[in-house]
VOPA-463559 format. One record per residue (C-alpha): y, z, x; residue in three letters. Coordinates in steps of 0.02 Angstrom, whole numbers, plus 32768, in hexadecimal, padded with zeros to 4 digits. Example, Ala and Ser with C-alpha at 12.3 -4.5 7.8 and 13.67 -1.06 7.14 Angstrom:
! residues 2
7F1F81868267ALA 7FCB816582ACSER 
This chain:
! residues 772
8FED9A2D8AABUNK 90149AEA8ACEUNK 8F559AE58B0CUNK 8F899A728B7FUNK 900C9ABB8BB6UNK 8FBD9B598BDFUNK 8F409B0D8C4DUNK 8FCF9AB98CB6UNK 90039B5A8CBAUNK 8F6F9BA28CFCUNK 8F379B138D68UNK 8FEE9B2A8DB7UNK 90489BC98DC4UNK 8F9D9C158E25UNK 8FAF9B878EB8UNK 90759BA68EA0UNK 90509C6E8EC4UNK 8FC39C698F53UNK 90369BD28FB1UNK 90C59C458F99UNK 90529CC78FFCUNK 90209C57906FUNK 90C69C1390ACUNK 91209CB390A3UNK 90939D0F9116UNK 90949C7F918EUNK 914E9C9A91B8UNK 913D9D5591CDUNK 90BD9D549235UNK 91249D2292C1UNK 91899DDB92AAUNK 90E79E41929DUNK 91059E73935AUNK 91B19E979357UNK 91A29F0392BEUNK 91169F6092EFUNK 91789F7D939AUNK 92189FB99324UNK 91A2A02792D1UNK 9152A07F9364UNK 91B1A060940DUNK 9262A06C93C3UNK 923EA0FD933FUNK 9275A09F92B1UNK 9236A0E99202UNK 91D4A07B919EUNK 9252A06C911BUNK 92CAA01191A2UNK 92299FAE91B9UNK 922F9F7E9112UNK 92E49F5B90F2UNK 92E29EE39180UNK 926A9E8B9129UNK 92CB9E7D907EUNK 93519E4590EAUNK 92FD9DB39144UNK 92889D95908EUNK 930E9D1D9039UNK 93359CB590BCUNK 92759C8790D4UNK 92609C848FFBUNK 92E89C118FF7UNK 926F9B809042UNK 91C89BC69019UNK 91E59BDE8F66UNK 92199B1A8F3CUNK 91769AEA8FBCUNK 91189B498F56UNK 91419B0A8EABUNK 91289A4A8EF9UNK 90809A958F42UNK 903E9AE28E95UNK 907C9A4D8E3FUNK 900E99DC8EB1UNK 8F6F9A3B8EC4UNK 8F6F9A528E0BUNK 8F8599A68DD6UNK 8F28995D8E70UNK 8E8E99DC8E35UNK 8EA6998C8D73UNK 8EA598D48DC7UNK 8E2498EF8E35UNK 8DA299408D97UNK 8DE098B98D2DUNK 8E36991E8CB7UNK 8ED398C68CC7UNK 8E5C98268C8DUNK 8E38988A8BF1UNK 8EDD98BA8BC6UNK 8F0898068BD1UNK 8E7397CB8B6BUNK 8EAB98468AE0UNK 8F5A97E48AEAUNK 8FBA987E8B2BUNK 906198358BA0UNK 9069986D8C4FUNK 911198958C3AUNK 90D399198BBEUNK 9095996D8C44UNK 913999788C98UNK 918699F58C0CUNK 91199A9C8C4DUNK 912D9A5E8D03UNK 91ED9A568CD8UNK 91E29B138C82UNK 919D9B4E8D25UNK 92139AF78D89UNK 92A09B578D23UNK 925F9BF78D5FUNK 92639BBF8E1FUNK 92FF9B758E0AUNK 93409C178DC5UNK 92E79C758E4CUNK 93349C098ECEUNK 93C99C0D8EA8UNK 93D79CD98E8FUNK 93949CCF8F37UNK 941F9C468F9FUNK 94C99C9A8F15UNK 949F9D448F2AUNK 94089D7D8F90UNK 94179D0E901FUNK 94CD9D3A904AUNK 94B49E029023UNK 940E9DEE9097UNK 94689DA4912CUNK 94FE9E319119UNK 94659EBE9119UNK 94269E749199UNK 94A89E77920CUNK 94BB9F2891E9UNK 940E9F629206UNK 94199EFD92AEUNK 949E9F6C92DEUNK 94489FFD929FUNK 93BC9FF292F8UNK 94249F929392UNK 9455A03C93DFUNK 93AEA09193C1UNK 9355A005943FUNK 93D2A03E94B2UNK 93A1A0E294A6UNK 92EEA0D09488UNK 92AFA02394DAUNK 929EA0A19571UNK 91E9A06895C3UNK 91A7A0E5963BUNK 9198A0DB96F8UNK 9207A03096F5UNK 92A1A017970FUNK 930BA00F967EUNK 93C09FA39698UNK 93DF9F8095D0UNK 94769FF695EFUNK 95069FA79621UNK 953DA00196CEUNK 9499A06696CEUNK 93F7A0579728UNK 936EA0E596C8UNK 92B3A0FF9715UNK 9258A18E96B8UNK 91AFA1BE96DCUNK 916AA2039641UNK 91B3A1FC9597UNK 9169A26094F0UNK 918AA1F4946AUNK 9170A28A93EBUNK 91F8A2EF9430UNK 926DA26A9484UNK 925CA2C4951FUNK 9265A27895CFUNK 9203A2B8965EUNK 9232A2909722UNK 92D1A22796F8UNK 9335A1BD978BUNK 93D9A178973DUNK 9468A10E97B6UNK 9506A118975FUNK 9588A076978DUNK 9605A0A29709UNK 9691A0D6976FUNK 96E2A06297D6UNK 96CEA07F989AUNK 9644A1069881UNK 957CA1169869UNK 9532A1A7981CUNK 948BA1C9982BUNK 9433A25A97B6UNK 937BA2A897CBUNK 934FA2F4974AUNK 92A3A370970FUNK 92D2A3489647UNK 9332A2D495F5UNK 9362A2A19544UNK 93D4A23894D9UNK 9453A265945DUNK 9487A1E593F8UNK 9533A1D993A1UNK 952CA1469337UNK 95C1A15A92DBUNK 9625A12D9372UNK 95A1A0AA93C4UNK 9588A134946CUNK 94FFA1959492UNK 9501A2199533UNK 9468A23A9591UNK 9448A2FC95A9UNK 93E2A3349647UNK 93A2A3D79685UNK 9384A4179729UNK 93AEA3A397A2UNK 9419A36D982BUNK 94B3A2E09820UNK 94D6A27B98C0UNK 9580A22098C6UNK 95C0A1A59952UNK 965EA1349960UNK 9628A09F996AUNK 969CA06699E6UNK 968CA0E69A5FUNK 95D2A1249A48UNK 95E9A1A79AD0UNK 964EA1F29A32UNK 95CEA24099C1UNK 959BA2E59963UNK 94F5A32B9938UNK 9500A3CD98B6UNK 946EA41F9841UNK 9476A43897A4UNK 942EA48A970CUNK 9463A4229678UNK 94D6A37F9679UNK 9521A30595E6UNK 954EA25B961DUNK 959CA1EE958FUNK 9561A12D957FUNK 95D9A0C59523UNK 9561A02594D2UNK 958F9F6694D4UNK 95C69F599429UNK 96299FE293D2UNK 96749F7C9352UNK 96059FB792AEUNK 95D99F109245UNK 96379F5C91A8UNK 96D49F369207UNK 96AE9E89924EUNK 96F39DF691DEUNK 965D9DBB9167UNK 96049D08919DUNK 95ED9C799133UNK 95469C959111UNK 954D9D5190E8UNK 95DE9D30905FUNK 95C99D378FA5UNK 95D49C908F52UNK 96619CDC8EF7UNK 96B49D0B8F8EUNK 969D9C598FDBUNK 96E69C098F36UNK 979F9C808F55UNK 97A99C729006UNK 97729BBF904DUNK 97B29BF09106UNK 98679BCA9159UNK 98319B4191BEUNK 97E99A9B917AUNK 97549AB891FFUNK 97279B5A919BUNK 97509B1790E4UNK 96DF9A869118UNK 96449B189135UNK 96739B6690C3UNK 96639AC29053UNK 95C69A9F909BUNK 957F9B4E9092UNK 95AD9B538FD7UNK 95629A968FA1UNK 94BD9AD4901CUNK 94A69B568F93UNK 94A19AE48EFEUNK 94349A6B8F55UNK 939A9ADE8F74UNK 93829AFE8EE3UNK 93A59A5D8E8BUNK 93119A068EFBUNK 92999A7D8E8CUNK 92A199FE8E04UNK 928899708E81UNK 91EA99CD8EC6UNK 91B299C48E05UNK 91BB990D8DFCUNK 916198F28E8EUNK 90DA997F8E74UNK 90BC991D8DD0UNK 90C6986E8E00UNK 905B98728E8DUNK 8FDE98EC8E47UNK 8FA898898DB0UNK 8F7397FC8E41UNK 8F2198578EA9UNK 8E6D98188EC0UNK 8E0C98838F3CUNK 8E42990E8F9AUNK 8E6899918EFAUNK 8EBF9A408F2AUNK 8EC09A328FE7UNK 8F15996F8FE6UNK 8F8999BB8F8AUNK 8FCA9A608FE5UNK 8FC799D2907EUNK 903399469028UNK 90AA99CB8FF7UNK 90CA9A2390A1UNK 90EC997790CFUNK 916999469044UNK 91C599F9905FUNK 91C399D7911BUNK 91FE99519117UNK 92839976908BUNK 92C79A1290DEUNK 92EC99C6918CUNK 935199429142UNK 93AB99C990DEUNK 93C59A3B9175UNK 93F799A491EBUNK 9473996B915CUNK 94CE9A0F9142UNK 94EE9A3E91EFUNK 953099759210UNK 95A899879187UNK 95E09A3191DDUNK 961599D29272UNK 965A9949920DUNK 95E098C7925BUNK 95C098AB918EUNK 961998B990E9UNK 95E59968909BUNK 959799279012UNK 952C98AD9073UNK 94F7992590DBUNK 94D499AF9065UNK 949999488FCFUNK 944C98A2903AUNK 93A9990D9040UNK 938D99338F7BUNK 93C498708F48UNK 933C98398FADUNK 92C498C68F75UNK 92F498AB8E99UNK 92D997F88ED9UNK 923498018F1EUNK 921898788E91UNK 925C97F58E04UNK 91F597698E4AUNK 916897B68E51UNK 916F97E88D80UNK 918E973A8D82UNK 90F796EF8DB1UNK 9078978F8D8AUNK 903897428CDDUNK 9022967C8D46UNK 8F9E965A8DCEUNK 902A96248E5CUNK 8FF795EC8F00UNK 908396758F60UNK 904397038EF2UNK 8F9996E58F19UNK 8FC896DA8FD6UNK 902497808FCAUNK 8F9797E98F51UNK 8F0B97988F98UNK 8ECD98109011UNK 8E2497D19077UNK 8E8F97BA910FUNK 8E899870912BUNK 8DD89887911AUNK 8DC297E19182UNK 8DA09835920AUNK 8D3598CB91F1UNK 8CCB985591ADUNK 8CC897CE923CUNK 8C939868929CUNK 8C0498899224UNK 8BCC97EC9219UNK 8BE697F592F5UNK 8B5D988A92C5UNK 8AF59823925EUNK 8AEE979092E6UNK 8ABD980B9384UNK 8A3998419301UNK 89E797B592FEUNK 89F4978893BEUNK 8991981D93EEUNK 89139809936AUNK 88F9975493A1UNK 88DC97A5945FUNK 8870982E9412UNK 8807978093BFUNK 87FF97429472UNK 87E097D194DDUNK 87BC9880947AUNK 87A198D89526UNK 884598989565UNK 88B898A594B7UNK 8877995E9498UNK 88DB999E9527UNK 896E996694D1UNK 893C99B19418UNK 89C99A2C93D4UNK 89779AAA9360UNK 89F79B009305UNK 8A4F9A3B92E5UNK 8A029A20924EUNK 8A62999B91B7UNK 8A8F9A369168UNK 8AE39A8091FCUNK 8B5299E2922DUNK 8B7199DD9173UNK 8BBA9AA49172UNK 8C169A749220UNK 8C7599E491D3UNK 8CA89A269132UNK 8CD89AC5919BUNK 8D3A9A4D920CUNK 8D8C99EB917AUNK 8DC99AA0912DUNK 8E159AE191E5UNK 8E5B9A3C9204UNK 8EC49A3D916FUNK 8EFD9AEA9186UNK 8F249AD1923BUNK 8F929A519203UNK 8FE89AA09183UNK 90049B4191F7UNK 90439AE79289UNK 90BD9A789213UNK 91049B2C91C2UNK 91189B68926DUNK 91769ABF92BCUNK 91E29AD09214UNK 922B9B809214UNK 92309B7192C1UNK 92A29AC692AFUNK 931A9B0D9236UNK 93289BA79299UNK 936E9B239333UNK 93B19AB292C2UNK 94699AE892F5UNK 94549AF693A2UNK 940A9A4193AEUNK 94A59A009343UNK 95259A6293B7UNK 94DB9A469466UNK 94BB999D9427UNK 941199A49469UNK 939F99099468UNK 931298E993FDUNK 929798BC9488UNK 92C8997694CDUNK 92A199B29424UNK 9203996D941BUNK 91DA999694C1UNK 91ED9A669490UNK 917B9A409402UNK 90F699F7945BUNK 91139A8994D5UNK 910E9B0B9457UNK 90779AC59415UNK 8FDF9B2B9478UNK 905E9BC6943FUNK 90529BA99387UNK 8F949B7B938FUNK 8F6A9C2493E0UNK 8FAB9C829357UNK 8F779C1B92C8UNK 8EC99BEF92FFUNK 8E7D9C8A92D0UNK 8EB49C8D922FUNK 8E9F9BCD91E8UNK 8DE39BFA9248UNK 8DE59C8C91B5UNK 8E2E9C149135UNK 8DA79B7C9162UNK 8D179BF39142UNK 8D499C5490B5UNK 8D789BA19050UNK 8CC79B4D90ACUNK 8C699BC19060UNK 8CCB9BCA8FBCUNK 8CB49B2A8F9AUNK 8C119B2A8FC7UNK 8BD39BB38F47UNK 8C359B698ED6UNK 8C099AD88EBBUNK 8B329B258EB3UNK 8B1B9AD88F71UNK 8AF39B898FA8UNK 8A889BA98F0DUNK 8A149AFA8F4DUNK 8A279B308FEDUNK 89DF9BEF8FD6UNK 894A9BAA8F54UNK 89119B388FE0UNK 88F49BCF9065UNK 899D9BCF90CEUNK 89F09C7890D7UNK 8A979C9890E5UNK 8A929CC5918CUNK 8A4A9C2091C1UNK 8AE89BD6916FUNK 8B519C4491B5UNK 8B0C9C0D9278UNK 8B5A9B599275UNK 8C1C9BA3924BUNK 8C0B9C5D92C8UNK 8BD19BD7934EUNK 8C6C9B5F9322UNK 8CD79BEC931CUNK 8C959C2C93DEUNK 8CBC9B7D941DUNK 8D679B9E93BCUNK 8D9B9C34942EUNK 8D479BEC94D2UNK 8DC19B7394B3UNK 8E4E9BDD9488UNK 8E279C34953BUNK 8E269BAF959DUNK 8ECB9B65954EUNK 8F2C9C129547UNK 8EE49C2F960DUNK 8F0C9B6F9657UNK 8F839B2095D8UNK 8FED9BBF9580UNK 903B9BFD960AUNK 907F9B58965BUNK 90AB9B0A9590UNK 91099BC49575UNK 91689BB3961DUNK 919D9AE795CBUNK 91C89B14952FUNK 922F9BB29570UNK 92A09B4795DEUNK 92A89ACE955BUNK 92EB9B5694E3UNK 93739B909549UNK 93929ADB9560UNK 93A09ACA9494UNK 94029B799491UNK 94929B4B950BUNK 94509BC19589UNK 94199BA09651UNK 93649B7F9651UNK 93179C1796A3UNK 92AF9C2A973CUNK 922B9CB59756UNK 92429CC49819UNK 92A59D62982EUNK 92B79D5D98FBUNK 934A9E0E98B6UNK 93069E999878UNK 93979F1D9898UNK 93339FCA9871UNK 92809FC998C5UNK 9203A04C98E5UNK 91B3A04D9996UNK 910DA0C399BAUNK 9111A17C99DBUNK 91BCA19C9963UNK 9224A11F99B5UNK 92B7A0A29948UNK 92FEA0229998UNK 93A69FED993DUNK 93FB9F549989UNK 949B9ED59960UNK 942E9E3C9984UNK 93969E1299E5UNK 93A49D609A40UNK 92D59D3A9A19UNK 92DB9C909A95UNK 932E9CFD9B35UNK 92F39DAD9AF7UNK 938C9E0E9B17UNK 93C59E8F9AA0UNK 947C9EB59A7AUNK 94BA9F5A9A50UNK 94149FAD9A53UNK 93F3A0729A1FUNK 9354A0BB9A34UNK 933DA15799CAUNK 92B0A1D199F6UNK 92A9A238994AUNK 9222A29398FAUNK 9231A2739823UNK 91BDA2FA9800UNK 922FA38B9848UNK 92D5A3389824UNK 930CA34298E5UNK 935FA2B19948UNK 9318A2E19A06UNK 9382A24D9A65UNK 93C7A1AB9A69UNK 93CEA1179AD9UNK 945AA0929AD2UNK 94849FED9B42UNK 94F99F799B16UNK 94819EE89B66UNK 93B39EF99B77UNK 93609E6A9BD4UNK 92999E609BC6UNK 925F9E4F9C84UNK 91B59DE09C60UNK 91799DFE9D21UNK 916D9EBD9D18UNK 91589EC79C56UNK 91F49F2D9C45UNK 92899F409BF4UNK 93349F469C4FUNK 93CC9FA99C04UNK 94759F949C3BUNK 95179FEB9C1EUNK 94DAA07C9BA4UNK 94B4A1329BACUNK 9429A1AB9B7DUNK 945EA2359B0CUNK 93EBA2C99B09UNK 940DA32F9A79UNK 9384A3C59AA9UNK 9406A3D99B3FUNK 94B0A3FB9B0AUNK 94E7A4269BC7UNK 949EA38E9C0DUNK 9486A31C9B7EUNK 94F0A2929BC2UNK 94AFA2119C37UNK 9511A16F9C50UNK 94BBA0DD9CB8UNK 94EFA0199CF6UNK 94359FE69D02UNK 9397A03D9CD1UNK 92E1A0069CAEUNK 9262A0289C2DUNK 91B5A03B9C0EUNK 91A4A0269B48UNK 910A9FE89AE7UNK 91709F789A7DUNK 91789ED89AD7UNK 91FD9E429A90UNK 915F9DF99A0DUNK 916A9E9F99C7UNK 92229E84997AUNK 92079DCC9951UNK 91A69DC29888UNK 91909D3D981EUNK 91AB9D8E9775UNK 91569D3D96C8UNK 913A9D739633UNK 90879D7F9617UNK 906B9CF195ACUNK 90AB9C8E963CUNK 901F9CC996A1UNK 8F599CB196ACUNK 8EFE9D4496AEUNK 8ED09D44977AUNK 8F929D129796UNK 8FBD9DBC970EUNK 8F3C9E3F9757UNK 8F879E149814UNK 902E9E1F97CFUNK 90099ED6977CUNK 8FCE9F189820UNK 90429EDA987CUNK 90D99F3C97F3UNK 90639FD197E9UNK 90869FE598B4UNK 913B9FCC98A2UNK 9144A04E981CUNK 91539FE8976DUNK 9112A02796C4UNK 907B9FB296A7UNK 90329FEA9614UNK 906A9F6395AEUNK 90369ED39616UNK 8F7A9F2B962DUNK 8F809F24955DUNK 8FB89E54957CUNK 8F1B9E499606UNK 8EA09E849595UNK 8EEA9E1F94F4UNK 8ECD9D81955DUNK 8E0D9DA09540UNK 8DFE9DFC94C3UNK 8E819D86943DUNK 8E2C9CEE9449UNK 8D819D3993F8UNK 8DE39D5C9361UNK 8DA59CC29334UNK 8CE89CFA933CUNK 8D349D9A92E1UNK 8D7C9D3A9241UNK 8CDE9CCB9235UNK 8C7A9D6E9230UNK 8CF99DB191A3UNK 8D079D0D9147UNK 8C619D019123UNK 8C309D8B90C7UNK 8CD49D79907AUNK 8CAE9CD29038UNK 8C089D008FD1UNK 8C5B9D868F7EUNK 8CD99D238F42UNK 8C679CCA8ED1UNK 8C8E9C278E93UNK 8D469C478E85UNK 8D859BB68F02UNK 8DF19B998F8BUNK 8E839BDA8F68UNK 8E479C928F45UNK 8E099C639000UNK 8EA99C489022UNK 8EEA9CED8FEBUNK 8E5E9D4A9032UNK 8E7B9CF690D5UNK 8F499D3A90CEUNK 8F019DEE9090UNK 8EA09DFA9133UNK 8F159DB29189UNK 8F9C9E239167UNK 8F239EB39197UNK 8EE09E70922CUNK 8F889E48926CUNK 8FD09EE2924AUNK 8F4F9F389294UNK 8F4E9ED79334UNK 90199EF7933AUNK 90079FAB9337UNK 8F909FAE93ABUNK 8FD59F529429UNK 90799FBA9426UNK 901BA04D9443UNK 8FCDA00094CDUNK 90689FDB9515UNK 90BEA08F94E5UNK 9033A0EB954BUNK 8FFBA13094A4UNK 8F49A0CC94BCUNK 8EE6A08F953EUNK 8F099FE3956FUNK 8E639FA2954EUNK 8E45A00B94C0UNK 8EED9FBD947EUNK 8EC49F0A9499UNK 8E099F209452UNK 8E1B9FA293DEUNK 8E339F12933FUNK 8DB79EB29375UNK 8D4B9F339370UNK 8D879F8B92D2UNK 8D859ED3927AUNK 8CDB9E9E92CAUNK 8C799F48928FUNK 8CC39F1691EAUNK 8C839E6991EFUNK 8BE29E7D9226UNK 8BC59EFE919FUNK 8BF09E969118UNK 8B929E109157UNK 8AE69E85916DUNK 8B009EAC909DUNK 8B1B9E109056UNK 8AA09DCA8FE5UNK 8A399D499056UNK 
């Protein structure tokens, strides 16, 4: 029996592992781009880095660990079922519950894990988190300065620099309007400038050199001062000086310990509190639930072996955790008794779980609807046998008319070929679906309070989901492309179809033509949806969001945009510009040169009217101050036209992110901000990733194959791994990369293709030394 038991083991904790991989990588790679852009942009060390990701690491482990188990408990038992080992271990009168002791012993240890993880790890993860959010809070105020762009993340302070060197955290050509002082606006030029952070206290003061400070009351403007200066400190005060170690400790970032002495002094927060502590029992508790079903329904399984199971148990956790999420945060609100709420979810589950040992050692008709998997392979092979039918249409033409049919002859569409595309199909199919469920599940606990406290609908909750759809399938298509070629071919050469394939003449690279093809349709596709459907399904699911969140949904048509640069060194600064009758109020017109740190004059009218006849604008009630002129630097007028380039169009922008763009609508847009003086160095990196991301597809197929073969015949789940190994590289990689882009530190185009071409080098020379 302890042989036994060590191939449960083996068959088992391997899935259990490479799942655990799998799920965890899945979730993180949603933060690749914001770390990456901590790492470089915001000078963070890699160590902060790293502790942020300890921090956020129990609070994914906490559901991928128990998925997990349930996974490698059904891949190894559906495997066993499916060879008919389970058969023999029943012939040689050995109990099915037998089995269940090792699966139990496993169990133990995730239990254990899990619940190290929701008493101790979870809590002290949420607490570091906070703090390295406040950490690192002041230091994007300090260094999420973009160049040439206006910069208004400081409260009461509007910041354009022209040239900043990361290295030395030195500012070059700096423009700064400071609003802090009631009454008054102080405008600084400055050659240098440079931060000096004082986190102890939550300020910083900006220090400037060589430059001249302009001030004006700002009701009387005729009242101003210009002076010149040779160095300058200016202290910022930040939004939040309150340091987290001070702050009263949440729920969720309390010890259990803690939570069991002080239950709250309202009955609103001993009832969290309640909930929060019974939410950390029942985790873990489903772990021996997942056993029961991993076990029950593995024995049955029929067809299908390792991959029926990882997709029956991202169903069964799916399903399991929404309930348990929905159920805790009702019986916060007291819509539901706390244990009903917290606890409804694992009755149901050790239910499930109980029947199902139940009826694993009879033949009933409701197990064999549940394990019995052809339904899922129904359709890949309708379409084959769809294949198989135009097959013989065209060779029935070709019978009639040869001249006629050979015009419609295919010759790389071989059996062999729609073989390789189906099973390649099957394989990206499965992980599609598994990625895009992992992606809709994290994403639904992560709104799971927000829908329960704005009482939001669950028609508007599918309708984000559907929205948010072409989002997720951008970023995981690439990779479950990777994972469908790497398990193809696995499979493949392990089970000797390669070996036939390669003694009857057909190379490798013949094989490989069928899948690199697939995978080019693949990426035109992901073009044309991330060009035509992305930006309009980003746009739906953004309002919707905002919706979900309690906030106003947004709108991207900015007719405002207070600080604006003209042509020839002009900024325009105005109180509000009326876009339907094109009259300004309060509008200054600074003629300044950046470069040598001099304000030359300034324009002001308390009214400009655009004059569409004679293409003008109209100022009334202002003066011209000529600061070049001391003696005669004051000019008031009632009424006085001008000639300026900048016509009303120029001042109205509709401003989108560029994922809410298509690429024509995003390169206008970047010459149109590259006129009015805007940093776009980031959006040219976005304009080039709109081409060049979708051929990652093409890219992984290239890498997968050669990949594959050198596996040997070790299966589909060290595909699996492989597949997260690259992925983590590649993604990386294409992080970094893009942040430089968008730091100035690489060219844009160089930034956006630089992994792609990197990766695809790579690819192509493993692919030229395989063994054909």
């Amino acid at each position: 029996m302890r042989s036994i038991d060590r191939c449960i083991y083996k068959e088992l904790v391997g899935p259990l592992l490479i799942s655990l991989t799998v799920l965890t990588f899945i979730v993180f790679t949603r933060e690749f781009g914001r770390f990456a852009e901590i790492l470089i942009r915001k000078s963070a060390e890699p160590a902060t880095i790293l502790q942020v990701c300890l921090a956020l690491l129990p609070s994914i482990l906490i559901f991928t660990i128990p998925i997990s188990f349930l996974i490698g408990t059904l891949i190894a038992f559906s495997r066993l079922s499916s060879d008919s080992e389970i058969i023999a271990l029943r012939a040689c009168g050995i109990s099915m519950f037998r089995l269940l002791s090792p699966v139990l012993k496993i169990g133990l240890v995730v239990f254990v894990l899990t619940v190290a993880m929701t008493f101790y790890l979870l809590p002290r993860g949420n607490r570091q988190l906070r703090e390295l959010q406040y950490s690192i809070g002041i230091r994007p105020v300090i260094n999420d300065i973009r160049p040439r762009v206006f910069n208004e993340s400081i409260s009461n302070i509007v910041l354009y620099v022209e040239e900043i060197q990361y290295q030395r955290g030195l500012w070059s050509g700096v423009f700064v309007v400071d609003n802090s002082v009631p009454n008054e606006q102080r405008i600084i030029l400055a050659r240098y400038g440079r931060i000096v952070p004082q986190p102890e206290s939550g300020r910083f003061q900006f220090h400037f050199d060589q430059g001249t400070s302009y001030k004006v009351d700002m009701q009387d403007f005729t009242k101003d001062d210009l002076s010149r200066f040779e160095s300058l400190e200016m202290v910022v005060e930040t939004a939040d000086e309150t340091p987290p170690q001070t702050l009263p400790l949440k729920t969720r970032e309390k010890g259990t310990f803690d939570l069991l002495k002080q239950r709250g002094s309202t009955p609103q927060e001993q009832r969290r509190t309640w909930v929060e502590l019974n939410s950390r029992l029942a985790l873990p508790l489903s772990t021996f639930a997942f056993a029961f079903l991993g076990l029950g329904l593995g024995v049955n399984t029929r067809r299908g072996g390792r991959a029926y199971g990882f997709i029956i148990g991202i169903l069964i956790a799916f399903t399991y955790y929404i309930l348990f999420v929905t159920g805790s945060n009702f019986a916060k609100d007291t819509a539901v008794p706390v244990w009903l709420g917290v606890w409804g979810s694992n009755l149901l589950l050790y239910g499930a779980g109980l029947l199902a040992l139940r009826f694993m050692n009879t033949d009933s008709p409701w197990m064999r609807a549940v394990t019995d998997n052809r339904m899922l392979l129904g359709g890949l092979e309708a379409l084959h046998q769809g294949y198989t039918e135009l097959r013989r249409i065209i060779a029935r033409k070709r019978a009639r008319n040869n001249t006629a049919v050979s015009s419609l002859r295919v010759g790389f569409l071989k059996v062999i070929d729609l073989y390789l595309i189906k099973e390649f199909l099957k394989y990206f199919a499965l992980a599609l679906i598994v990625s895009v469920a992992l992606f809709d599940v994290f994403t639904l606990f992560e709104l799971m309070d927000d829908i329960i406290r704005n009482h939001i609908s669950l028609w508007l909750v599918l309708d984000y989901f559907w929205f948010l759809l072409p989002h997720i399938l951008t970023l995981v298509v690439p990779m479950t492309v990777l994972i469908a070629t790497l398990v193809n071919f696995g499979m493949l050469d392990r089970t000797n179809q390669v070996t036939s394939l390669k003694a009857s003449g057909v190379s490798v690279y013949r094989l490989a033509v069928p899948i690199l093809l697939t995978a080019a349709l693949v990426s035109s596709f992901l073009f044309v949806m991330q060009d035509y459907v992305l930006p309009f399904a980003n746009q739906k699911q953004d309002n919707l969001r905002n919706i979900i969140k309690g906030r106003p949904v947004r709108t991207f048509f900015h007719p405002e945009r207070p600080w604006t640069f003209g042509q020839k060194h002009r900024l325009y600064n105005y109180v509000r510009f009326d876009s339907t009758r094109k009259i300004f109020a309060q509008l200054s017109i600074y003629d300044l040169d950046i470069s040598a740190n001099y304000l030359n004059s300034k324009i002001f009218a308390s009214r400009a009217v655009w004059d569409p006849a004679k293409k003008i604008w109209v100022l009334h009630q202002g003066f011209i101050r000529n600061f070049n002129d001391p003696a005669h630097g004051l000019t008031r007028f009632e009424e006085m036209q001008l000639k300026l380039p900048e016509e009303p169009s120029y001042f109205v922008k509709e401003v989108k992110e560029s994922t809410k763009m298509k690429y024509l609508e995003l390169k206008n847009y970047i010459q149109t901000l590259q006129l009015s003086g805007f940093d776009v160095e980031e959006l040219r990196v976005e304009l080039y990733k709109k081409i060049s991301f979708p051929v990652v597809s093409i890219i992984m197929a290239m890498i997968g194959v050669p990949f594959a073969f050198s596996m040997g015949r070790k299966g589909a789940l060290y595909g699996l791994a492989v597949s997260i190994l690259i992925g983590i590289i590649y993604w990386g990689t294409f992080g970094v990369f893009e942040v430089m882009g968008a730091s100035g530190m690489l060219a844009p185009v160089l930034a956006a293709w630089a992994p792609n071409l990197l990766f695809g080098i790579g690819g192509l020379y493993l692919l030229f030394t395989i063994r054909t």
